[in-house]
C-alpha positions as CSV (number, residue, x, y, z in Angstrom):
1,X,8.1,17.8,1.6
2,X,7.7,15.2,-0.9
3,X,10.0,12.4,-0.5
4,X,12.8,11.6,-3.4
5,X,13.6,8.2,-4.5
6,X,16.8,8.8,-2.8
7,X,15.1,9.1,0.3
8,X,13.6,5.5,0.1
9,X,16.6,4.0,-1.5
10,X,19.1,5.2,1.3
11,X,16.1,4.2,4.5
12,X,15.4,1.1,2.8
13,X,19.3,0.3,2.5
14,X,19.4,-0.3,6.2
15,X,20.0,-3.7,7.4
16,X,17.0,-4.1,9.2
17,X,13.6,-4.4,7.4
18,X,12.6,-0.7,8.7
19,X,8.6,-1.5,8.9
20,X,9.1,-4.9,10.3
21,X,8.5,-8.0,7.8
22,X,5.1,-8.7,9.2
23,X,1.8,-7.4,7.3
24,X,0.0,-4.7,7.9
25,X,-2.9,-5.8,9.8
26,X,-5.8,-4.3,8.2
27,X,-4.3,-5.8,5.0
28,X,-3.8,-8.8,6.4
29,X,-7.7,-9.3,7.4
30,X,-9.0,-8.1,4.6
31,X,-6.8,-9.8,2.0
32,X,-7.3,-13.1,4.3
33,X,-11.3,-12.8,3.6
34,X,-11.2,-13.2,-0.1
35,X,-11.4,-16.1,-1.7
36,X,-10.5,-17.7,-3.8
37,X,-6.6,-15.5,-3.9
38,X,-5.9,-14.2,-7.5
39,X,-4.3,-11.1,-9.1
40,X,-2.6,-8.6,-6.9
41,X,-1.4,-5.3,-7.1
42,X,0.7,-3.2,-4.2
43,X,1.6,0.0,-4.6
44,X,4.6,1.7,-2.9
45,X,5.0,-1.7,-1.6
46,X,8.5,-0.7,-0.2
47,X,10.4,-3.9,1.8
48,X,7.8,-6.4,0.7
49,X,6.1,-7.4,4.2
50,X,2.6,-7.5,2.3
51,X,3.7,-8.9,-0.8
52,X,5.0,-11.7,0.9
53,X,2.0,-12.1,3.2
54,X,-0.4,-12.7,0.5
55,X,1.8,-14.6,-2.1
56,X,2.1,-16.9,0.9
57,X,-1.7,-17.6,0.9
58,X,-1.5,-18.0,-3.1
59,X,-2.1,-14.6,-4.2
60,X,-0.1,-14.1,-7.8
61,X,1.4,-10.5,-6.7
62,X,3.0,-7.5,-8.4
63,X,4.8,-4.9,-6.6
64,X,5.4,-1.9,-7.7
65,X,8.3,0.7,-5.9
66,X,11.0,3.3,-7.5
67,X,13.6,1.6,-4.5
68,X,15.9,-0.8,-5.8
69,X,16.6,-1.4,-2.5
70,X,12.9,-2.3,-1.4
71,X,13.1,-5.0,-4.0
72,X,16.4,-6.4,-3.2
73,X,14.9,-6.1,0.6
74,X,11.5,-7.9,-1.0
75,X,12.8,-10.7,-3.3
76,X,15.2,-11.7,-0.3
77,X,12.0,-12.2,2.3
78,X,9.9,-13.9,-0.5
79,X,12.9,-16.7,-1.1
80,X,13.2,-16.9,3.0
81,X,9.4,-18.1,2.8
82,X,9.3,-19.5,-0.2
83,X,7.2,-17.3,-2.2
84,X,7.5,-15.3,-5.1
85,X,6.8,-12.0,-6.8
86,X,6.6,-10.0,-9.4
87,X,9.1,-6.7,-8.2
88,X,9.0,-4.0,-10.7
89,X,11.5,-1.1,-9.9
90,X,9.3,1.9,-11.0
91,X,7.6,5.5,-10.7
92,X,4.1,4.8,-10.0
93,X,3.5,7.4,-12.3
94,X,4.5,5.3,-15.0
95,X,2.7,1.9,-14.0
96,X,0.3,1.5,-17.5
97,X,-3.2,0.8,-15.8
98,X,-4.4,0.1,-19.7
99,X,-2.2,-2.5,-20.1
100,X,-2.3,-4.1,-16.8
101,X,-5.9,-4.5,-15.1
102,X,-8.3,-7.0,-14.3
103,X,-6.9,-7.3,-10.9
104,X,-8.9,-9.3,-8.1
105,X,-7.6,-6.4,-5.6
106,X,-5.0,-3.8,-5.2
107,X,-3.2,-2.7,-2.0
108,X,-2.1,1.2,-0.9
109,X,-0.8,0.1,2.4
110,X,0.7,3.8,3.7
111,X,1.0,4.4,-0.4
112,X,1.5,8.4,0.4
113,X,1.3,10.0,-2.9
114,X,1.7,13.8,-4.0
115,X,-1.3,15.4,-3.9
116,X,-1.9,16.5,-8.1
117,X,-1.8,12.9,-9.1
118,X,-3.1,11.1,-5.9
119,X,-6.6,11.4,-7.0
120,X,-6.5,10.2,-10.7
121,X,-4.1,7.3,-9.5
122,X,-7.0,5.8,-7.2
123,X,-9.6,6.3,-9.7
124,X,-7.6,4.2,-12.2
125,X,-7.0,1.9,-9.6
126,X,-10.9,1.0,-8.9
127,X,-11.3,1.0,-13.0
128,X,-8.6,-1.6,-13.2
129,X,-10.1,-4.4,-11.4
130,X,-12.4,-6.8,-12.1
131,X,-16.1,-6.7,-11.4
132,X,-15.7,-7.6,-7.3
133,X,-12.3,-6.7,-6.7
134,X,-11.1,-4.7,-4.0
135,X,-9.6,-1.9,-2.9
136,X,-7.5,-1.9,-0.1
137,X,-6.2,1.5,1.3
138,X,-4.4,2.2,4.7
139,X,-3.4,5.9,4.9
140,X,-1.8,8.3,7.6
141,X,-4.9,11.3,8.2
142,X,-3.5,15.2,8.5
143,X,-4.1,14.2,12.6
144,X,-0.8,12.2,12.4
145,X,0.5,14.9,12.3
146,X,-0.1,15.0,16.3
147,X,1.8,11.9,16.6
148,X,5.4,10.5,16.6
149,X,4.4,7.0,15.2
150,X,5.8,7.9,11.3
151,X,4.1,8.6,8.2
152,X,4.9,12.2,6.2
153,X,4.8,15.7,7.9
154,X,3.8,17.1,4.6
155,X,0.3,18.0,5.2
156,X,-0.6,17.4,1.2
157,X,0.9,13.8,1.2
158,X,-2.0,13.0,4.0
159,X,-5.2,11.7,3.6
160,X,-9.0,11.6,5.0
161,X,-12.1,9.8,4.8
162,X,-13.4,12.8,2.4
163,X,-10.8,13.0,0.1
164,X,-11.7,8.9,-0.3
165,X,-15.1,9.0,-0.7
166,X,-14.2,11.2,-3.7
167,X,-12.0,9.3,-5.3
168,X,-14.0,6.1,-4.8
169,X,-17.0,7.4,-5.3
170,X,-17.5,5.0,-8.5
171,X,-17.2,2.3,-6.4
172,X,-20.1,-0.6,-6.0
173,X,-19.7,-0.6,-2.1
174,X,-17.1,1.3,-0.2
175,X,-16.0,0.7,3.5
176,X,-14.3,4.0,4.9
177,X,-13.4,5.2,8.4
178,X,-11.3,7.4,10.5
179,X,-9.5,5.7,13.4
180,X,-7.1,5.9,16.3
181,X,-4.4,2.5,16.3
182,X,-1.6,1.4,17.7
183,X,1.2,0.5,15.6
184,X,3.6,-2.1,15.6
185,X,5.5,-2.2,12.2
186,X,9.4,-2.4,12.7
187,X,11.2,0.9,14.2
188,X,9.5,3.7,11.8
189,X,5.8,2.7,12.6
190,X,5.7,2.7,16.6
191,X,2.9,3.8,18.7
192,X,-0.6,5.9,17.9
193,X,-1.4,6.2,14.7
194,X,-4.2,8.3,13.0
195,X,-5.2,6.4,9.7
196,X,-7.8,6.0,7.2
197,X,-8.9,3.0,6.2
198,X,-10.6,2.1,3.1
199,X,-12.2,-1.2,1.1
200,X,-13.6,-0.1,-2.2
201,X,-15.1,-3.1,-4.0
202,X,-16.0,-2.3,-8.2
């Protein structure tokens, strides 16, 4: 399966933000250790709970998400806290990497991607930011599939530790590891998780 815009446009429509509207929390520690904040880039960034998290430390943030709903969801949470963002409604796919780069980092929080573009995506990712930048990736492993705490049951939309050390192999230093959490992210993310996890500095 390889989820439709439809699919995010009609879960994110929901009243209730369905991931919660705190931040991840391997984003949150690793986006809180860099200093000073500066350019940003989410991908898939969905309801905003990230985006929001680091605009609020004085990040300058882009998100990027095909759900008009996630940026309804998104701009709404940023004028609750006060903080703004740069929304664009938008097919990854179709985000210009040429055009915009030099970012100081660039988030894939659960950013699940079809496999025949997945690869090429993340390499243009480390190419677009800045000499020190980072990298920072949180991704359901094909283990999840044991679990009942979310993430796609399509085994090519999940991701290891391999398939990033591939992609990021350009990198300058590159954090990566398999691990067992607990989640706690709204109704959808509930429970034991199997994730990979990912800091891949240019």
């Amino acid at each position: 399966m390889q989820y439709p815009n439809q699919f995010w446009d009609d879960r994110y429509g929901q009243s209730e933000f369905v991931y919660g509207v705190q931040p991840n929390e391997f984003f949150k520690e690793k986006i809180s250790a860099i200093a000073p904040p500066g350019r940003l880039l989410l991908l898939a960034e969905g309801e905003g709970r990230n985006a929001v998290f680091a605009a609020k430390l004085g990040w300058q943030v882009t998100a990027i998400d095909f759900s008009e709903n996630g940026r309804r969801k998104a701009l709404g949470l940023a004028s609750q806290n006060g903080a703004q963002l740069d929304y664009q409604v938008m097919d990854v796919q179709e985000f210009d990497f040429e055009k915009n780069n030099d970012w100081d980092a660039i988030g894939l929080i659960y950013s699940h991607f079809p496999a025949h573009f997945r690869g090429d995506l993340f390499k243009k990712c480390l190419r677009s930011l800045r000499p020190g930048g980072s990298v920072i990736l949180e991704l359901f492993t094909p283990e999840q599939l044991n679990y009942t705490s979310g993430g796609p049951k399509d085994l090519s939309l999940l991701y290891s530790a391999e398939q990033a050390h591939a992609d990021f192999a350009g990198a300058a230093s590159l954090e990566i590891g398999e691990t067992i959490i607990y989640l706690q992210e709204g109704a959808h993310h509930q429970g034991p998780a199997a994730v990979v996890r990912c800091v891949a500095v240019r």
